[in-house]
Biopython code that builds the backbone (N, CA, C, O; Angstrom):
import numpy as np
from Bio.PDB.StructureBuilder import StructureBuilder

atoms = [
    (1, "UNK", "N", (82.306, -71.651, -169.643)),
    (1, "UNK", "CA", (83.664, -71.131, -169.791)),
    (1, "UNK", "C", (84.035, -70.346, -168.537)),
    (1, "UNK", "O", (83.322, -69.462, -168.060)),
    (2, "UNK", "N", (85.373, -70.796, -167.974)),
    (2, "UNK", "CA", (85.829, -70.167, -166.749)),
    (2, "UNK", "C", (86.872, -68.743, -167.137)),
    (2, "UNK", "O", (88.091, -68.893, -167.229)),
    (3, "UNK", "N", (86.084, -67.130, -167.380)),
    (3, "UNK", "CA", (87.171, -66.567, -167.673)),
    (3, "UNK", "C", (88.206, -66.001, -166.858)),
    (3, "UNK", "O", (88.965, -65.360, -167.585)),
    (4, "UNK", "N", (88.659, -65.956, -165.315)),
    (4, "UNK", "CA", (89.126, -65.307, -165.006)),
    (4, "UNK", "C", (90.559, -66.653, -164.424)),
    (4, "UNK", "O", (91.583, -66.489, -163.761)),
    (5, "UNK", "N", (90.221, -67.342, -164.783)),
    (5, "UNK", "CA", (91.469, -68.554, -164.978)),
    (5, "UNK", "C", (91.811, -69.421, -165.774)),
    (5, "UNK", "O", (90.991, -70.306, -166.018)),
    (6, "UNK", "N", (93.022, -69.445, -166.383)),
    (6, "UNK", "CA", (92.894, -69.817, -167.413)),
    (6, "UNK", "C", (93.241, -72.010, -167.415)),
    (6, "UNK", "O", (93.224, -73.031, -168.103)),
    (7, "UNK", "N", (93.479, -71.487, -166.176)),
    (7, "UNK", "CA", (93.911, -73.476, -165.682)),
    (7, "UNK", "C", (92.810, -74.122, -164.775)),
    (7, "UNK", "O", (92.969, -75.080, -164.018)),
    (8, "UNK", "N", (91.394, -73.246, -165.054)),
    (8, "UNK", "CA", (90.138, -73.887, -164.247)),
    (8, "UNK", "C", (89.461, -74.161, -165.715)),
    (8, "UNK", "O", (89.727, -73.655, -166.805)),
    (9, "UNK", "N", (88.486, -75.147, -165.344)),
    (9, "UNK", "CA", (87.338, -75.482, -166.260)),
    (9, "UNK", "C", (86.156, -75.644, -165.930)),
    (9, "UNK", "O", (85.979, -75.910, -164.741)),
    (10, "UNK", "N", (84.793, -75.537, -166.932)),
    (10, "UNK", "CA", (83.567, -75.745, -166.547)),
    (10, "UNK", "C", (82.983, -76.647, -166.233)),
    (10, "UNK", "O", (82.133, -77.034, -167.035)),
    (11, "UNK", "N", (83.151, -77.424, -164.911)),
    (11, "UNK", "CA", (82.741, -78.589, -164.258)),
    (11, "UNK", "C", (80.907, -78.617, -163.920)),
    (11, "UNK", "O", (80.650, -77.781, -163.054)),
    (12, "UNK", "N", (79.967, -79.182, -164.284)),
    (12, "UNK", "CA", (79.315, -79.409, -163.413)),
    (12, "UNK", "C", (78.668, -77.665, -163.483)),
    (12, "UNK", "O", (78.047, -77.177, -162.539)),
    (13, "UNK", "N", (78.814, -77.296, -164.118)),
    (13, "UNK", "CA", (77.970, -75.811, -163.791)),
    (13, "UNK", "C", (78.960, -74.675, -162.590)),
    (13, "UNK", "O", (78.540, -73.641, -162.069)),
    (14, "UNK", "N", (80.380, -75.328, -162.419)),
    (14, "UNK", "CA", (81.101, -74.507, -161.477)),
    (14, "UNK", "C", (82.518, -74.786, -162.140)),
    (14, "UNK", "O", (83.080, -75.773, -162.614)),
    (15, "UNK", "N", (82.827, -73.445, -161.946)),
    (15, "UNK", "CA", (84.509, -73.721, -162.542)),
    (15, "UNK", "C", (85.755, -74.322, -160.994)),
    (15, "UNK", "O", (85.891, -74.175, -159.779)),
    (16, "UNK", "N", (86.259, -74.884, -161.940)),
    (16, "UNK", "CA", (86.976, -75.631, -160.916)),
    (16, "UNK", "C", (88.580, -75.848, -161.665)),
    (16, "UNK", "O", (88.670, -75.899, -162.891)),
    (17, "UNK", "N", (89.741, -75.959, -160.813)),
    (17, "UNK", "CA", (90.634, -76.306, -161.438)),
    (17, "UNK", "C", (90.987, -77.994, -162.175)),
    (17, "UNK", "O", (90.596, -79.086, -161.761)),
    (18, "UNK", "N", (91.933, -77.651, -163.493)),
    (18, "UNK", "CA", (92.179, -78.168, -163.914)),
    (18, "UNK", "C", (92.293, -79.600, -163.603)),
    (18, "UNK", "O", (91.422, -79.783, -162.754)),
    (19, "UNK", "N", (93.030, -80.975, -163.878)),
    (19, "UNK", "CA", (93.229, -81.770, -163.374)),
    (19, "UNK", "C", (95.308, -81.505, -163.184)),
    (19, "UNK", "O", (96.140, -81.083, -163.986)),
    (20, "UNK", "N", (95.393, -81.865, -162.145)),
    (20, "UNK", "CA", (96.944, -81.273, -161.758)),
    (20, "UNK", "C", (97.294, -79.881, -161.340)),
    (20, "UNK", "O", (98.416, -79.450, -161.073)),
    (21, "UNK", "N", (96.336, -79.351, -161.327)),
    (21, "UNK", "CA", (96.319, -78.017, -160.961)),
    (21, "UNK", "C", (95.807, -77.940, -159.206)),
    (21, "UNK", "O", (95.033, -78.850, -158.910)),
    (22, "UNK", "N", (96.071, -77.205, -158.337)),
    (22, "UNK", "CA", (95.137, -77.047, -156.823)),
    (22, "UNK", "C", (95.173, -75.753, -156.967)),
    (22, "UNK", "O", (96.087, -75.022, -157.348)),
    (23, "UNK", "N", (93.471, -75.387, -156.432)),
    (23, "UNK", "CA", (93.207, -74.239, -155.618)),
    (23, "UNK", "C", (94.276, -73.474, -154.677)),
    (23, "UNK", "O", (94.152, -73.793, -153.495)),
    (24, "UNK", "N", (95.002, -72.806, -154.863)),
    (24, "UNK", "CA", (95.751, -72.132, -153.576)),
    (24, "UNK", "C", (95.054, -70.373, -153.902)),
    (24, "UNK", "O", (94.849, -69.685, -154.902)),
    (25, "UNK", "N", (94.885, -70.230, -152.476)),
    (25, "UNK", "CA", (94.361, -68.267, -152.473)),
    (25, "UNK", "C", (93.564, -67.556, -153.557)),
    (25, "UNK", "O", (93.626, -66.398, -153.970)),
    (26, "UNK", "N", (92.673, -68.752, -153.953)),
    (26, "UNK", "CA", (91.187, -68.463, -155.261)),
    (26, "UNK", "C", (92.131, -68.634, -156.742)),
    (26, "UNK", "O", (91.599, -68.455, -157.838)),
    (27, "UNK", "N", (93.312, -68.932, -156.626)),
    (27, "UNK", "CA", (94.119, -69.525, -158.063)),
    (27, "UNK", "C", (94.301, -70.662, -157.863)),
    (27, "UNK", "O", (94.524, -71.292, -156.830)),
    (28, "UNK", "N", (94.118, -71.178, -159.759)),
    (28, "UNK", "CA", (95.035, -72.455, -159.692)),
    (28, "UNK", "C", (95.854, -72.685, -160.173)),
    (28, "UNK", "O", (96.047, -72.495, -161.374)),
    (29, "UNK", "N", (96.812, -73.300, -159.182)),
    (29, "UNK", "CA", (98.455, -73.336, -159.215)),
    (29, "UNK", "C", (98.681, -74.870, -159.602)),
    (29, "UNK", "O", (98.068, -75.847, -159.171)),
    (30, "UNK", "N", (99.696, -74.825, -160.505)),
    (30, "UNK", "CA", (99.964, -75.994, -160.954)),
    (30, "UNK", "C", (100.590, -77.022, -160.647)),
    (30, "UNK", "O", (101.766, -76.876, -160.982)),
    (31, "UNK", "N", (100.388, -78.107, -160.126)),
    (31, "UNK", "CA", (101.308, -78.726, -159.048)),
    (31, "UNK", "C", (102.523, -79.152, -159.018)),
    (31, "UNK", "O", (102.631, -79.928, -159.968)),
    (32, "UNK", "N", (103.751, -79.061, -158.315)),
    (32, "UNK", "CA", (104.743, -78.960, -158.737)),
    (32, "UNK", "C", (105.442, -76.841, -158.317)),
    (32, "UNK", "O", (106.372, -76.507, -157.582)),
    (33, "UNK", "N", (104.649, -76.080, -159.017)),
    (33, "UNK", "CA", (105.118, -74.765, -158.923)),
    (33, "UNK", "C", (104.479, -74.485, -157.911)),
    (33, "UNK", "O", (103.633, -75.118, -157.280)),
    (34, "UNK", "N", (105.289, -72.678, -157.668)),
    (34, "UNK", "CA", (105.122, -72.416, -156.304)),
    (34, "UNK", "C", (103.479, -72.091, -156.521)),
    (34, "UNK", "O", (102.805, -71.810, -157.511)),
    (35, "UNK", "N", (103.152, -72.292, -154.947)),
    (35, "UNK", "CA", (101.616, -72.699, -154.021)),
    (35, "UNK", "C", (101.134, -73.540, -154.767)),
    (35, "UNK", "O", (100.116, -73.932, -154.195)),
    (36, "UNK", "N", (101.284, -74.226, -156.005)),
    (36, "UNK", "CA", (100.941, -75.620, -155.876)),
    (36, "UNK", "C", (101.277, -76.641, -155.047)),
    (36, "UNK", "O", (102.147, -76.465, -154.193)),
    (37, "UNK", "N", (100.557, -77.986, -155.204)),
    (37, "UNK", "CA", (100.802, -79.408, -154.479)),
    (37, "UNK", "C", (102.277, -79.499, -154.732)),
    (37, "UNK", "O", (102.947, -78.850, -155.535)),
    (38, "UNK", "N", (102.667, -80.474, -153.852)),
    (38, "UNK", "CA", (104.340, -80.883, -154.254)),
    (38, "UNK", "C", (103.792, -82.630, -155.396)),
    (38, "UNK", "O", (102.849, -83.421, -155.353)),
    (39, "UNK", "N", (104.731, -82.510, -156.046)),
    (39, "UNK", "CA", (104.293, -83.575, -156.768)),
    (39, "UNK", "C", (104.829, -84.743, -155.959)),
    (39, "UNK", "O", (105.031, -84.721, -154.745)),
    (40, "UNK", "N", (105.035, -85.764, -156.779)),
    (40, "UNK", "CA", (105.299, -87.358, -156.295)),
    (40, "UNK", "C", (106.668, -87.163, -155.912)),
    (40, "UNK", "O", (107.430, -86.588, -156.689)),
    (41, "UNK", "N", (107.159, -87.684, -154.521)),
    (41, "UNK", "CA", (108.572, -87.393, -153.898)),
    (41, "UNK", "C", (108.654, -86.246, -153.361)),
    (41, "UNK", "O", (109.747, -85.864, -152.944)),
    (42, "UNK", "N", (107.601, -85.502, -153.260)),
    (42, "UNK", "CA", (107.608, -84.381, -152.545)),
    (42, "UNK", "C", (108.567, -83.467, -153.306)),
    (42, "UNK", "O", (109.435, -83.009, -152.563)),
    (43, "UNK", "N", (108.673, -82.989, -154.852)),
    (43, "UNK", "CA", (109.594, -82.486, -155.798)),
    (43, "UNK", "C", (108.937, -81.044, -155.787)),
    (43, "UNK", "O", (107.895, -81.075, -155.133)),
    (44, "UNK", "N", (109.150, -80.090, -156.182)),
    (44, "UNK", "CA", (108.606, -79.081, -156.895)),
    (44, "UNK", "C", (109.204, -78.693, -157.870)),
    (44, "UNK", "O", (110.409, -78.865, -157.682)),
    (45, "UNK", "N", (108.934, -78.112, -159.134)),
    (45, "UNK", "CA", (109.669, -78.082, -160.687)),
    (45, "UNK", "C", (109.952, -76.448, -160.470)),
    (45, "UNK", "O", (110.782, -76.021, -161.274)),
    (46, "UNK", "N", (109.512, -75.617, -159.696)),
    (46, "UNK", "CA", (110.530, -74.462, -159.198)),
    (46, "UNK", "C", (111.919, -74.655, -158.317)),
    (46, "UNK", "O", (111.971, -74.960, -157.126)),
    (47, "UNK", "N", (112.754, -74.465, -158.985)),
    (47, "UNK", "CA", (114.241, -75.228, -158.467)),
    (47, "UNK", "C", (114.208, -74.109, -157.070)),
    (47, "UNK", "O", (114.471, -74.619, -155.981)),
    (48, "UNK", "N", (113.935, -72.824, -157.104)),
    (48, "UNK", "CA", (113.679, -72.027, -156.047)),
    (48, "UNK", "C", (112.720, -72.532, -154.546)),
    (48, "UNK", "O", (112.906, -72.075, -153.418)),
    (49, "UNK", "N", (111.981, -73.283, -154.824)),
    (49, "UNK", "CA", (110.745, -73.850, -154.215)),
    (49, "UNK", "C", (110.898, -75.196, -153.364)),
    (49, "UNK", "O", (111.350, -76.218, -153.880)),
    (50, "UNK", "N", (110.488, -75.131, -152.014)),
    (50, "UNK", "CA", (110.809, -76.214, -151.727)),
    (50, "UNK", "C", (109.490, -76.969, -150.914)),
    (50, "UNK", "O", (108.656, -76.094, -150.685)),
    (51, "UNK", "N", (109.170, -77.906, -150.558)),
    (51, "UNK", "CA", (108.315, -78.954, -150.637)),
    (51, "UNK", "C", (107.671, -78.558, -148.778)),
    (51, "UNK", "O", (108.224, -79.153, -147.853)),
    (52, "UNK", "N", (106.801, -77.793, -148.549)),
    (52, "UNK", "CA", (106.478, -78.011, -146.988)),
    (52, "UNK", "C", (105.080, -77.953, -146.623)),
    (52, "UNK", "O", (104.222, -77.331, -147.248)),
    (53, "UNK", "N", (104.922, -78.557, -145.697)),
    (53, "UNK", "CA", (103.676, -79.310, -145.555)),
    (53, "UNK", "C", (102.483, -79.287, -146.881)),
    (53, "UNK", "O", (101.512, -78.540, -147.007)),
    (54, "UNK", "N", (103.040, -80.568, -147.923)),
    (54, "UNK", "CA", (102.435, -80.480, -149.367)),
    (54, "UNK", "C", (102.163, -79.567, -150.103)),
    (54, "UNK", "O", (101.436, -79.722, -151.083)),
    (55, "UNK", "N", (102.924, -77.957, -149.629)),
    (55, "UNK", "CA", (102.913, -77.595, -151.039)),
    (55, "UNK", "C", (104.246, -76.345, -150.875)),
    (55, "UNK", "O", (104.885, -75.874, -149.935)),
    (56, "UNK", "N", (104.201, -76.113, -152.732)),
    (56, "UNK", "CA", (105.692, -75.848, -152.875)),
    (56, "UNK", "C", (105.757, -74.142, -152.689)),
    (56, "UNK", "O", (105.164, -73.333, -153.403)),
    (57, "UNK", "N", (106.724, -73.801, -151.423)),
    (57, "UNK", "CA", (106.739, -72.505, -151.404)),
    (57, "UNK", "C", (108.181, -72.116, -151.614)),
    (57, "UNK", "O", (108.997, -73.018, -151.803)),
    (58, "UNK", "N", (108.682, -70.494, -151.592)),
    (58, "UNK", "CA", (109.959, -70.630, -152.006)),
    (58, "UNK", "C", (110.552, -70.540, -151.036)),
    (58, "UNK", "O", (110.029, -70.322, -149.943)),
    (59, "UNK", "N", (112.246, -70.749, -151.312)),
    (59, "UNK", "CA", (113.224, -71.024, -149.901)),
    (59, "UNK", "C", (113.560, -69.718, -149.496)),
    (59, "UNK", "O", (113.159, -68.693, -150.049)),
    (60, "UNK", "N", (114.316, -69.779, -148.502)),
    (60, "UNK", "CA", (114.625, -68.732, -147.803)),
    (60, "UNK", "C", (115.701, -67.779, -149.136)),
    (60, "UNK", "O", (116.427, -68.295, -149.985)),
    (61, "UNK", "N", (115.445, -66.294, -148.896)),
    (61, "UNK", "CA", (116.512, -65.611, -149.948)),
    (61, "UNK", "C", (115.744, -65.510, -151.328)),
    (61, "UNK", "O", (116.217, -64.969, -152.327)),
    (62, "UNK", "N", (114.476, -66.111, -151.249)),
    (62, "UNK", "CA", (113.716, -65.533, -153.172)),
    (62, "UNK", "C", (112.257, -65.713, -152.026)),
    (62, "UNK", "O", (112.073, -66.164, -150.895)),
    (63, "UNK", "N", (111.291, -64.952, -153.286)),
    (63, "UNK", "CA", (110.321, -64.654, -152.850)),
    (63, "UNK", "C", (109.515, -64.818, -153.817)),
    (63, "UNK", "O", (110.085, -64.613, -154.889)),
    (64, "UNK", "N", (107.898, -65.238, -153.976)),
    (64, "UNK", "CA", (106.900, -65.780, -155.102)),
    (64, "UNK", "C", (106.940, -64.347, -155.426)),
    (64, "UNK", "O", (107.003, -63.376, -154.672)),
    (65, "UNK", "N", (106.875, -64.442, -157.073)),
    (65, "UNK", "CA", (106.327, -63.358, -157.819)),
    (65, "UNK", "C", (106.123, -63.423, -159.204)),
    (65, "UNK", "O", (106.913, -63.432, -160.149)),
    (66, "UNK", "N", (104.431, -63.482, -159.104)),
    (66, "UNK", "CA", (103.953, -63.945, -160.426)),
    (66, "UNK", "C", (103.992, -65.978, -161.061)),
    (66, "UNK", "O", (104.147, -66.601, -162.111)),
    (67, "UNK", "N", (103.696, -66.303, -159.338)),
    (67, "UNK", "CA", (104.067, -67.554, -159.419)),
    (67, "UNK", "C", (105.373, -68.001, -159.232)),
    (67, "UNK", "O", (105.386, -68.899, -158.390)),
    (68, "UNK", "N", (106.725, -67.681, -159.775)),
    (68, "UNK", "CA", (107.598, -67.819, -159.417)),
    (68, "UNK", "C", (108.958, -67.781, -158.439)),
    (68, "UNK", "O", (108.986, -66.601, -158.090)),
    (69, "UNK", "N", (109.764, -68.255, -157.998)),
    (69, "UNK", "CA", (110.329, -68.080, -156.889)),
    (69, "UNK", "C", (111.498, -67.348, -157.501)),
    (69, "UNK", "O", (112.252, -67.979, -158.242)),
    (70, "UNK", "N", (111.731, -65.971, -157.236)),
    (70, "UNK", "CA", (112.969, -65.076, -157.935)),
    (70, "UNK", "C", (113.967, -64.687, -156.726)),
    (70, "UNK", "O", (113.624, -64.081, -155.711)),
    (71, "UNK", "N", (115.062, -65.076, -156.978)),
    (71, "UNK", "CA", (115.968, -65.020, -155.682)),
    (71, "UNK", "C", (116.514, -63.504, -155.567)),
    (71, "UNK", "O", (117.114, -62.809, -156.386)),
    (72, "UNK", "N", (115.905, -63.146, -153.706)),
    (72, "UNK", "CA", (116.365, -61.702, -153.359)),
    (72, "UNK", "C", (117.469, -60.961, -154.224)),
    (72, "UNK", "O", (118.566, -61.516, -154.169)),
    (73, "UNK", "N", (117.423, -60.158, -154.779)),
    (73, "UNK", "CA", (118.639, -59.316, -155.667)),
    (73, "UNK", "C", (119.050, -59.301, -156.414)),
    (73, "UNK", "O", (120.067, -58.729, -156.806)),
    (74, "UNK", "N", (117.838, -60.433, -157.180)),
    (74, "UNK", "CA", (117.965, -60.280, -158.704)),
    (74, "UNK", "C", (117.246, -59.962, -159.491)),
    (74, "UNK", "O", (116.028, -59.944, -159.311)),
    (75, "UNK", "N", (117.841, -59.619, -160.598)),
    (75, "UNK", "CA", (116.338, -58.681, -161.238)),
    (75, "UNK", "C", (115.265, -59.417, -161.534)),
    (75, "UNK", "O", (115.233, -60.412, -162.258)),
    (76, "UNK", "N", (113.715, -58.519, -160.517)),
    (76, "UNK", "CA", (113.329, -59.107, -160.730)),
    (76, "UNK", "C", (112.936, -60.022, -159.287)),
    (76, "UNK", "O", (112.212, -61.016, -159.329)),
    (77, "UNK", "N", (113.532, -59.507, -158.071)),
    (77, "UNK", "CA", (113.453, -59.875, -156.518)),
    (77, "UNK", "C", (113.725, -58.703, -155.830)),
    (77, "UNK", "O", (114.226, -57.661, -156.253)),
    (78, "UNK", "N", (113.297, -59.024, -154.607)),
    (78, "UNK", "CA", (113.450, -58.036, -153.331)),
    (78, "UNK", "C", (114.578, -57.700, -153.462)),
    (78, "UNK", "O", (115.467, -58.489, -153.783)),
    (79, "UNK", "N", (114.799, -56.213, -153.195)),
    (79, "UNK", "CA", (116.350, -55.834, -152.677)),
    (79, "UNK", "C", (115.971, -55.190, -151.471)),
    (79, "UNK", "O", (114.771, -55.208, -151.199)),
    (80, "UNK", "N", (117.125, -54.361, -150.327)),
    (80, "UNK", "CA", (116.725, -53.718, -149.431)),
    (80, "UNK", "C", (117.061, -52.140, -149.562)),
    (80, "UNK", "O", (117.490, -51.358, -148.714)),
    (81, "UNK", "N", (116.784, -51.982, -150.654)),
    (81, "UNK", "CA", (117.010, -50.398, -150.954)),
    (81, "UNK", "C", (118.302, -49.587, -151.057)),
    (81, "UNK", "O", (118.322, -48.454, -151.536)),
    (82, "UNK", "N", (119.531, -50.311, -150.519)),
    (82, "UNK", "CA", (120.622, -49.820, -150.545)),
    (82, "UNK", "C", (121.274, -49.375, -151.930)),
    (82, "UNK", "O", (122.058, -48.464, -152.194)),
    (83, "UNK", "N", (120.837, -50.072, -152.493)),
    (83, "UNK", "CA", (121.706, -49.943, -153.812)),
    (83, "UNK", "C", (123.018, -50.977, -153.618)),
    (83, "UNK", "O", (123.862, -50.855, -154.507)),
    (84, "UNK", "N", (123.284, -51.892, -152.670)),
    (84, "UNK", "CA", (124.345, -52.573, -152.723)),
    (84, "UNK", "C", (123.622, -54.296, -153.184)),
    (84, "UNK", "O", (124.365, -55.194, -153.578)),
    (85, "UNK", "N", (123.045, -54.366, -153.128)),
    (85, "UNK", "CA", (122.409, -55.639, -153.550)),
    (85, "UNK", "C", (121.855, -55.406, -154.828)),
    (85, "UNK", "O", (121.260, -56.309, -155.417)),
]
sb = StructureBuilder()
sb.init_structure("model")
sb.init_model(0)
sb.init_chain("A")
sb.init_seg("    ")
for serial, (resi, resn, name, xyz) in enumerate(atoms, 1):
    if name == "N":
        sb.init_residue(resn, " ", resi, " ")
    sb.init_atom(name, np.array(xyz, "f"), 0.0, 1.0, " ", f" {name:<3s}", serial, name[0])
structure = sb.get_structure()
């Protein structure tokens, strides 16, 4: 049993990710979402996220958090402290 991920499994005496899942930064990310693989067509299923060199990071204006791509200034994203965003 792999406990400190819940999308790896006990391969072989080593935990390893899932099937559809990739290794990105000792997690596994699900392919398709952000730091996962880009899927088939080079898609990513984070509408925030976009497809570069095979895998899906977010676009300019949102930023990964908690896996997801949350666009700058919304709750829930970067602001720049002003209080106007």
């Amino acid at each position: 049993m792999c406990l400190r991920d819940t999308n790896s499994e006990c391969m072989g005496g080593m935990c390893m990710c899932k099937t559809n899942f990739t290794l990105v930064g000792g997690v596994c990310r699900e392919d398709g979402s952000t730091g996962g693989c880009c899927n088939a067509g080079n898609t990513c299923t984070d509408e925030l996220a976009v497809c570069t060199d095979g895998l899906c990071v977010c676009s300019m204006n949102s930023t990964a958090i908690s896996g997801w791509c949350i666009a700058d200034g919304s709750v829930g994203g970067f602001c720049d402290g002003t209080g106007n965003d």
